[in-house]
C-alpha positions as CSV (number, residue, x, y, z in Angstrom):
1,X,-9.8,50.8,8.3
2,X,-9.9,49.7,4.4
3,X,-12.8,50.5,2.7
4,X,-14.8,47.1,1.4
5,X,-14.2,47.1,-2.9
6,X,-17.7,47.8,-3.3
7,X,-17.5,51.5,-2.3
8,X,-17.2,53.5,-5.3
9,X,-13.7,54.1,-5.6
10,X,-14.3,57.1,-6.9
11,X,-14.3,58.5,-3.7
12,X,-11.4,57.1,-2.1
13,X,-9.3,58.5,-5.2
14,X,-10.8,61.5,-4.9
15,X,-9.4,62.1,-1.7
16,X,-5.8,61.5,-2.6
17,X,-6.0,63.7,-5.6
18,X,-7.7,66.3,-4.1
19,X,-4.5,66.6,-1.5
20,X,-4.7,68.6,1.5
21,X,-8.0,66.9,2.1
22,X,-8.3,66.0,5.9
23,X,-8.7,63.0,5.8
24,X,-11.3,60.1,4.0
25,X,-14.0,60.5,7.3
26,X,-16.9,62.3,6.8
27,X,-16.9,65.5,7.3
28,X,-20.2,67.6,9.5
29,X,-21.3,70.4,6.8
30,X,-22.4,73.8,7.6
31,X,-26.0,74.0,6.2
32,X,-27.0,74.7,2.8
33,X,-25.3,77.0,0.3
34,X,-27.0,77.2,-2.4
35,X,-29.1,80.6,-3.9
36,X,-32.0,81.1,-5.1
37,X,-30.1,81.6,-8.6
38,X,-29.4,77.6,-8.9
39,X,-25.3,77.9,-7.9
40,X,-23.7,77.5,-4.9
41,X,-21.8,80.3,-2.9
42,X,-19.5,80.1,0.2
43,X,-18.9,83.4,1.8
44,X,-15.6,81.5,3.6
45,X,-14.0,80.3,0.7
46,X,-15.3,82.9,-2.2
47,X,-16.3,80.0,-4.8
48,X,-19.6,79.9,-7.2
49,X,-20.4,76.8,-8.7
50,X,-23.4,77.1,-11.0
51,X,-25.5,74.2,-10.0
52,X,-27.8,71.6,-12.2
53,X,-31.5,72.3,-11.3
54,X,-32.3,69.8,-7.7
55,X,-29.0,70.2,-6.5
56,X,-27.8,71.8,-3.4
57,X,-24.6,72.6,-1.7
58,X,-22.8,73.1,1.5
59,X,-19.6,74.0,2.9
60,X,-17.7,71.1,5.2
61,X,-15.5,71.9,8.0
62,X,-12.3,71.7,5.7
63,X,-13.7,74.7,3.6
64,X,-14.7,71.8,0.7
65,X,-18.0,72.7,-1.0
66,X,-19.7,69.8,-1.5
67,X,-22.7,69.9,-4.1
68,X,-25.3,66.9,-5.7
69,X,-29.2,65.8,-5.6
70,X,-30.9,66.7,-1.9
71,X,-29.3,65.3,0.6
72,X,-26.8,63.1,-1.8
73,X,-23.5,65.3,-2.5
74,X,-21.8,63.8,-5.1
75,X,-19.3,66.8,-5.9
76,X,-16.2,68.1,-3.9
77,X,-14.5,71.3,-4.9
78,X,-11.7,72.5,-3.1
79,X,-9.8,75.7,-3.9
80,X,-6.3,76.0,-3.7
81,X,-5.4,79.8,-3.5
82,X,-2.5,81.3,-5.7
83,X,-1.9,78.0,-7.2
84,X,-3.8,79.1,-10.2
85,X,-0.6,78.3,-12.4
86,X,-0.4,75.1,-11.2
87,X,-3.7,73.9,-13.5
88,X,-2.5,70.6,-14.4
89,X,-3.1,69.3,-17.9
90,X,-5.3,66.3,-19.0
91,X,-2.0,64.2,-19.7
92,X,-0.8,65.2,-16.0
93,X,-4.5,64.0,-14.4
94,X,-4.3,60.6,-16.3
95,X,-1.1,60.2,-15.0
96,X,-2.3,60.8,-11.3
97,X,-5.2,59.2,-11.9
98,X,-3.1,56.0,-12.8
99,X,-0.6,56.1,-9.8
100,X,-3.5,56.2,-7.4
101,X,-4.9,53.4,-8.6
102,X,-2.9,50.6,-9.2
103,X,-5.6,48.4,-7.9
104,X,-8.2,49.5,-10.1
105,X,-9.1,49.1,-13.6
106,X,-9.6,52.1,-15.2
107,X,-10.9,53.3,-18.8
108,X,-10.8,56.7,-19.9
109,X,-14.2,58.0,-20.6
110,X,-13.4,61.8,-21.9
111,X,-10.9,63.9,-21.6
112,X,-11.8,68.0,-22.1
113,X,-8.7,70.5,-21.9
114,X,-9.0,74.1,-22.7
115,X,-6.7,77.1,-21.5
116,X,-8.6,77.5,-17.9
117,X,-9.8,73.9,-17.2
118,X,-8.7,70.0,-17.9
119,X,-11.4,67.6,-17.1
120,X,-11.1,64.2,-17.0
121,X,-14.2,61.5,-16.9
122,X,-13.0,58.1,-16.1
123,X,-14.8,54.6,-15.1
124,X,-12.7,52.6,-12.6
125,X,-13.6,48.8,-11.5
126,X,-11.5,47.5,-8.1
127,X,-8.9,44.6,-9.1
128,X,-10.5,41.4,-7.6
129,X,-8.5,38.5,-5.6
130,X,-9.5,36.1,-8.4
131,X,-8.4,38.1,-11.6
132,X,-11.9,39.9,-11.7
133,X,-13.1,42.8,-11.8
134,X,-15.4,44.5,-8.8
135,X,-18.8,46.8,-10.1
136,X,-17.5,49.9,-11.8
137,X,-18.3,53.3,-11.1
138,X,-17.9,56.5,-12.9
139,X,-15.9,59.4,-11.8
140,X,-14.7,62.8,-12.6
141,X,-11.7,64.6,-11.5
142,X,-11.2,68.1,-12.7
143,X,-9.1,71.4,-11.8
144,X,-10.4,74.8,-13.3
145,X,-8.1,78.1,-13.1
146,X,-9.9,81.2,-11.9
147,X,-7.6,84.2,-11.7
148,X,-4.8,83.0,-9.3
149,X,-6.8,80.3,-7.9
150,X,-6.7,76.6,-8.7
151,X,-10.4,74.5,-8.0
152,X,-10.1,71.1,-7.8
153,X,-13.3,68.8,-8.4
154,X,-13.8,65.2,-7.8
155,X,-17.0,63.5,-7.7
156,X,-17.7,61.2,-4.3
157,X,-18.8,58.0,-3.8
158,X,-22.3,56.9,-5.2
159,X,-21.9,59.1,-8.2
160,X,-23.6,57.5,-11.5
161,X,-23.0,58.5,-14.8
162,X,-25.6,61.3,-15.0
163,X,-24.4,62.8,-11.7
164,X,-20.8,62.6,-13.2
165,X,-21.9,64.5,-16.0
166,X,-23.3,67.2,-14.2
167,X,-20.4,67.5,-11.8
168,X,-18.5,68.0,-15.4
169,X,-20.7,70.8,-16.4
170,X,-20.4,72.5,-13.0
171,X,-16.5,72.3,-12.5
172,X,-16.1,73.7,-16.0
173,X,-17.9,76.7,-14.8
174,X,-17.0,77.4,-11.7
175,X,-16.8,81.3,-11.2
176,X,-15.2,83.3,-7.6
177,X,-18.0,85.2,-6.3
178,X,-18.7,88.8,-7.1
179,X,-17.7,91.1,-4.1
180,X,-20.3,92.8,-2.6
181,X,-20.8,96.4,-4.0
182,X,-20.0,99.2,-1.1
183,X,-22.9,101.7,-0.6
């Protein structure tokens, strides 16, 4: 089923970017993750995402944490294990970015590289029938290096601009959990 154009496409890149995804359905979530401390933890997949003050997290069925306002995730960080040296640069995100959506207009909003993350902020309009241009909606899609692990962020659908922003913040300092000290 093909999404209507005025679902934030945001969301329907994300999921090809963010491959290994199962899937663009919804996915049930495992109740909130988020401590007292403001980030987000999952036991299962060992990630710590320092969250904005309102958010909340929770963990989907694919091992995806998923963060944003109650009730309204707006974030999705997958971990790839090992694949820490595959931390693709800004140029290489644009790229992908581009390929994925040929039927979008897109304008590059920021682009933020530095040795263990590349972010990249974008604002992407669907291609219209008529020659237009569909409402546009901001987006972020992100990979942060963490030891040998590779995180992968992409906001979701119904995203705005300050959501996108804080989803920037939070992928750039995405942590692995502390292990638990033995007694």
């Amino acid at each position: 089923m093909k999404a209507p154009a005025h679902i934030a496409p945001a969301a329907l890149l994300a999921l090809c970017l963010l491959s290994g995804c199962k899937g663009c359905k919804e996915e049930s979530a495992s109740p909130g993750a988020s401590s007292p401390d403001g980030t987000a933890q999952s036991h299962r997949s060992g990630v710590e995402v320092p969250l904005p003050e309102g958010w909340s997290a929770q963990l989907t069925s694919d091992d995806s944490l998923q963060a944003g306002p109650s009730g309204r995730p707006v974030l999705r960080v997958d971990v790839r294990r090992g694949q820490g040296e595959q931390l693709p640069t800004v140029e290489k995100l644009v790229e992908r970015v581009r390929e994925e959506s040929k039927n979008f207009e897109i304008s590059l909003d920021q682009e933020e590289q530095k040795e263990r993350y590349s972010l990249l902020r974008v604002t992407l309009a669907p291609k219209l029938a008529d020659g237009g241009v569909g409402l546009q909606s901001p987006a972020l899609f992100g990979a942060r290096r963490v030891g040998d692990d590779l995180f992968l962020c992409a906001t979701l659908s119904g995203a705005s601009a300050e959501d996108v922003r804080l989803a920037t913040e939070a992928c750039r300092d995405i942590e692995l959990q502390a292990k638990p000290k033995s007694r």
